[in-house]
VEXLOKOL-974360 format. One record per residue: chain; residue number from 1; x negated, y negated, z of N, C-alpha, C, O in turn. Coordinates in Angstrom, 1 decimal. Example, Ala and Ser with C-alpha at 12.3 -4.5 7.8 and 13.67 -1.06 7.14 Angstrom:
<torkols>
TORKOL  mol  seq    n_px    n_py    n_pz   ca_px   ca_py   ca_pz    c_px    c_py    c_pz    o_px    o_py    o_pz
TORKOL    A    1   -13.2     5.7     7.8   -12.3     4.5     7.8   -13.2     3.3     7.8   -14.2     3.3     8.5
TORKOL    A    2   -12.8     2.2     7.1   -13.7     1.1     7.1   -12.9     0.0     7.9   -13.4    -1.1     8.0
</torkols>
This chain:
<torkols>
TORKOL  mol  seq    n_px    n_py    n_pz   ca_px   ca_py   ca_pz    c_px    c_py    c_pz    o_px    o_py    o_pz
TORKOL    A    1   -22.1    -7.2     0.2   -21.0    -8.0    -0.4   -21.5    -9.4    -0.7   -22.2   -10.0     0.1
TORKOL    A    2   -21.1   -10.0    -2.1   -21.4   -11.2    -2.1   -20.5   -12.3    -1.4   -19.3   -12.3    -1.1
TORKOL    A    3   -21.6   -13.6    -1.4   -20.7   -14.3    -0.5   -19.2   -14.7    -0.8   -19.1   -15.3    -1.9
TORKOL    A    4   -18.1   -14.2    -0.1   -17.0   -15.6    -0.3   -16.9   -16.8    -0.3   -17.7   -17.5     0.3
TORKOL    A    5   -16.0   -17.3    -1.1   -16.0   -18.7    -1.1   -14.5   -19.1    -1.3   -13.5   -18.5    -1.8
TORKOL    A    6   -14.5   -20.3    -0.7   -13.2   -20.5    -0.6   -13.1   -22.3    -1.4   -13.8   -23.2    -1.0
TORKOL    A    7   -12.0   -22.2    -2.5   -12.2   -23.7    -2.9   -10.8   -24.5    -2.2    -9.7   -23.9    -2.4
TORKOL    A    8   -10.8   -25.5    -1.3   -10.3   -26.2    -1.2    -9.9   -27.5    -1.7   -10.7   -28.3    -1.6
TORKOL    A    9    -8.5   -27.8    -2.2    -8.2   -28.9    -3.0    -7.6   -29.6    -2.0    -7.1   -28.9    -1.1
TORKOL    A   10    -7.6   -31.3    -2.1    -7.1   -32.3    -1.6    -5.3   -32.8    -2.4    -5.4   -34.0    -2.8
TORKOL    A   11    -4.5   -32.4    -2.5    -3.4   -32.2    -3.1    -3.0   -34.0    -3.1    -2.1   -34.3    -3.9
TORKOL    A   12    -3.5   -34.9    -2.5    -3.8   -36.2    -2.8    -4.5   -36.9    -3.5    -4.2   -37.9    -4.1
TORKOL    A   13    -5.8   -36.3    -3.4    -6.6   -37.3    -3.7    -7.5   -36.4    -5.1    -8.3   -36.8    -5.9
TORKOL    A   14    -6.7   -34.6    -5.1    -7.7   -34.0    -6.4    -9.4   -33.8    -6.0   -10.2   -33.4    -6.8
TORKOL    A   15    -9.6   -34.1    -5.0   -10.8   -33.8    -4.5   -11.0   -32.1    -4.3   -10.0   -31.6    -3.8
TORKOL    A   16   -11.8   -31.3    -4.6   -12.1   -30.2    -4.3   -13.6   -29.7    -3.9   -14.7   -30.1    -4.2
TORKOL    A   17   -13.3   -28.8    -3.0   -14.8   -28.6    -2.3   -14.5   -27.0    -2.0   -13.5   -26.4    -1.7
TORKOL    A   18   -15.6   -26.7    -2.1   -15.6   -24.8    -2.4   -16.7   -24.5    -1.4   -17.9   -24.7    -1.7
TORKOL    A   19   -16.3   -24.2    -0.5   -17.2   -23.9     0.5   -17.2   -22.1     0.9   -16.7   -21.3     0.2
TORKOL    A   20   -17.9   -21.7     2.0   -18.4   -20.5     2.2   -17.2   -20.2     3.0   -16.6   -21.2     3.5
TORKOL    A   21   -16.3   -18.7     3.3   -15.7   -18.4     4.1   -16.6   -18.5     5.9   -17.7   -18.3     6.3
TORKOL    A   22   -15.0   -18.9     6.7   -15.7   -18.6     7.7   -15.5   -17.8     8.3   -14.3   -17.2     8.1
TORKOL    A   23   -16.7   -17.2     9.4   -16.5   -15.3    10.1   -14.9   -15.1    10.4   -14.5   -13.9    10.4
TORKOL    A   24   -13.9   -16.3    10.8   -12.7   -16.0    10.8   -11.7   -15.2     9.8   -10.9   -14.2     9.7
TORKOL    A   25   -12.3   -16.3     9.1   -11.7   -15.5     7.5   -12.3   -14.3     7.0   -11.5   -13.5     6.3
TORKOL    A   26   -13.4   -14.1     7.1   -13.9   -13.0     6.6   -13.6   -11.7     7.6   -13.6   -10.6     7.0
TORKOL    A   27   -13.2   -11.7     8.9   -12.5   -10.7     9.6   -11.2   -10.8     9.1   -10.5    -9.7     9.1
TORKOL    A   28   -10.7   -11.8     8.6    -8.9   -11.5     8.3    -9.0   -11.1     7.0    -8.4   -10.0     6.8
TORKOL    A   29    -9.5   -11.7     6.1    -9.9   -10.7     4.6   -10.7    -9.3     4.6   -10.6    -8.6     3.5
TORKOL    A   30   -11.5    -8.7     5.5   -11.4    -7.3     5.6   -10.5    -6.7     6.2   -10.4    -5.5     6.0
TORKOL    A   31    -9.4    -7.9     7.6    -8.5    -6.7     8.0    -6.9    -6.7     6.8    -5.8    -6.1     6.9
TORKOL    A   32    -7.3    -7.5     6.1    -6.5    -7.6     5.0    -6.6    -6.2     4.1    -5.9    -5.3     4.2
TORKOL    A   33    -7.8    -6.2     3.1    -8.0    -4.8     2.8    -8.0    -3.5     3.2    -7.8    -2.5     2.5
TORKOL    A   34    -8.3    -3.6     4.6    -8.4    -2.0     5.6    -6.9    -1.6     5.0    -6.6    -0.7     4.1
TORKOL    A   35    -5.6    -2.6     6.1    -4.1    -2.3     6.3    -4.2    -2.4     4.6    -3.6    -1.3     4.4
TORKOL    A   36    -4.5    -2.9     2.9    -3.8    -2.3     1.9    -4.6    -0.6     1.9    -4.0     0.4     1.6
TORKOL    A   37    -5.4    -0.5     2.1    -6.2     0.4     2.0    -5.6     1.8     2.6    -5.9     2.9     2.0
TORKOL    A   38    -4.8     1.7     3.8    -4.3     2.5     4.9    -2.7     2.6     4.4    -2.1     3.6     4.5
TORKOL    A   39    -2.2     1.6     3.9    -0.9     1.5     2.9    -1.2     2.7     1.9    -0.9     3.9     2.1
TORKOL    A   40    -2.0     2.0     0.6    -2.2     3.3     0.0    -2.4     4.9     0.1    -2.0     5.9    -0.5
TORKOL    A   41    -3.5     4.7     1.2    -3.9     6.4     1.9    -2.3     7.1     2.2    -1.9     8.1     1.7
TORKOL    A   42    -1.6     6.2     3.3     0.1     6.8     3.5     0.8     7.2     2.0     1.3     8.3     1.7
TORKOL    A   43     0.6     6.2     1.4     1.3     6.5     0.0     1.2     8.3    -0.4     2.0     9.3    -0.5
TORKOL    A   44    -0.3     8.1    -0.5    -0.7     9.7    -1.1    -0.4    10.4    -0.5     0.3    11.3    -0.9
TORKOL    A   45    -1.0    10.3     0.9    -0.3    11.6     1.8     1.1    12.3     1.5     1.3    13.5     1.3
TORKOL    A   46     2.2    10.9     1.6     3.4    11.1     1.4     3.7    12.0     0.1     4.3    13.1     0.2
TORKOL    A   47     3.4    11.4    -1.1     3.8    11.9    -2.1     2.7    13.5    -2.4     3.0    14.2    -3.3
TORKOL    A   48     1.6    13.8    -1.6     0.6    15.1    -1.3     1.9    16.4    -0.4     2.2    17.5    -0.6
TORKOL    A   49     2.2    15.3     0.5     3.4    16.3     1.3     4.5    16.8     0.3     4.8    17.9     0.2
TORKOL    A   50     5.0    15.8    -0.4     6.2    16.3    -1.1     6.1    17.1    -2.6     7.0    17.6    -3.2
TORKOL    A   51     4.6    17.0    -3.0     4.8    18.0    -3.9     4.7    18.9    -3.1     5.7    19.6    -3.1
TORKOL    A   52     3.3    19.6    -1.9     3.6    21.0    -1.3     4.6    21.1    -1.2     4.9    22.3    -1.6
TORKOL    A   53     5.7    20.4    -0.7     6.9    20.7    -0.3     8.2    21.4    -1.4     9.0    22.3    -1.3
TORKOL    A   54     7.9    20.5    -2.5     8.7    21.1    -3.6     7.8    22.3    -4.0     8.6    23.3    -4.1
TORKOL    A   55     6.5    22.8    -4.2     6.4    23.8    -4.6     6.5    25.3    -3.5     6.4    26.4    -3.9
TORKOL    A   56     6.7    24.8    -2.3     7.2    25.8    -1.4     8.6    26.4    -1.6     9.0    27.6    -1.4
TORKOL    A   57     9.1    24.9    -1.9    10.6    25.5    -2.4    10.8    25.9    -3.5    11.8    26.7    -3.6
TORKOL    A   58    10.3    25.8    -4.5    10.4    26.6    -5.7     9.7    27.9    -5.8     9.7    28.6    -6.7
TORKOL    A   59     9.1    28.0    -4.7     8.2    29.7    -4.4     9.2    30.3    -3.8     9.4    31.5    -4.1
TORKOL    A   60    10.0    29.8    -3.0    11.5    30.4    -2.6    12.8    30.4    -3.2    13.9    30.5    -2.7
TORKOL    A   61    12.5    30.2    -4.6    13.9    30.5    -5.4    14.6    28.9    -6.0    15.2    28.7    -7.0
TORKOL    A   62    14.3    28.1    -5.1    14.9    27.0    -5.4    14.7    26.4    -7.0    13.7    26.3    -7.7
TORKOL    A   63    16.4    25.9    -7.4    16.1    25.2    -8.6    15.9    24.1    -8.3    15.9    23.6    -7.2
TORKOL    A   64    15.4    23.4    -9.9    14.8    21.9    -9.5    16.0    21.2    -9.4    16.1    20.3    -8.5
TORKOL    A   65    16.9    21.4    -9.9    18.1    20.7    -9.5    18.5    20.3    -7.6    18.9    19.5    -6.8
TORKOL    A   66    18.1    21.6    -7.7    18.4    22.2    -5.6    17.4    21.0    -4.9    17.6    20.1    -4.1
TORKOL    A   67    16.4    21.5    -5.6    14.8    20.7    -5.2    15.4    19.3    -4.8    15.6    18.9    -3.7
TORKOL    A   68    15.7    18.7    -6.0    16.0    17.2    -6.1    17.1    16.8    -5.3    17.1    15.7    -4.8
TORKOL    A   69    17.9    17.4    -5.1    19.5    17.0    -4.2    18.5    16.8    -2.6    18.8    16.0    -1.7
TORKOL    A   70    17.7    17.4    -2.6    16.9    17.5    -1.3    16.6    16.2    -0.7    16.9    15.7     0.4
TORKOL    A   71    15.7    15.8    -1.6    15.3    14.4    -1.8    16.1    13.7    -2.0    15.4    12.7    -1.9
TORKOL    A   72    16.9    13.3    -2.2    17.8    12.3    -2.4    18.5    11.4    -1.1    19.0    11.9    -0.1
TORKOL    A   73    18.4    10.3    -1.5    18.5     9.2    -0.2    19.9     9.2    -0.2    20.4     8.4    -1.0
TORKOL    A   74    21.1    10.0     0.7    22.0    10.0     0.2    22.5    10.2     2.2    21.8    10.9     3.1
TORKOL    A   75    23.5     9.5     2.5    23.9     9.3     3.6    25.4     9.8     4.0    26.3     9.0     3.7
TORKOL    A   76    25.7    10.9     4.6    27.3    11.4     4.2    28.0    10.2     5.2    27.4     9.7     6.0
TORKOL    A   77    29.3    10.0     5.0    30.2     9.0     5.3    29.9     7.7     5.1    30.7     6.8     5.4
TORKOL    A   78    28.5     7.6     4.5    28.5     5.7     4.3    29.0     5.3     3.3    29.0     4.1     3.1
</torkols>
C-alpha cells in the first residue's frame, strides 16, 4: 500500500502541513474498511438468501404477488 498522508490545516493561521499517517491511524483506517467491507459481504448474503428464498417459493406454487406480501415490512396492529 502506498503511504498515507494526512494534510492538516491550521483553521487560523491557513498553515498546512501533510504529513505521514500515524500506526494509530493507519489501524483505524484499515479497521474502517474491514467493518465497510463486512457491511457489504452481510448485504449480499442477505439479498443471496432472499433470492434462494423467493425461488423456493416459486418452486412451490407461489405467485409473485404471494412472494412479495412475504417480504413486506408490515406489522399487524401498528
Amino acid at each position: 500500500m502506498d503511504e498515507l498522508l494526512k494534510l492538516e490545516v491550521n483553521a487560523q493561521t491557513g498553515e498546512e502541513v501533510v504529513r505521514p499517517y500515524t500506526q494509530e491511524e493507519i489501524d483505524a483506517y484499515n479497521e474502517m474498511l474491514a467493518a465497510e467491507q463486512a457491511s457489504k459481504d452481510a448485504a449480499a448474503a442477505q439479498e443471496a438468501a432472499k433470492a434462494s428464498a423467493v425461488a423456493k417459493l416459486s418452486a412451490l406454487g407461489l405467485t409473485s404477488d404471494e412472494i412479495a406480501s412475504l417480504f413486506t415490512n408490515t406489522q399487524a396492529g401498528a
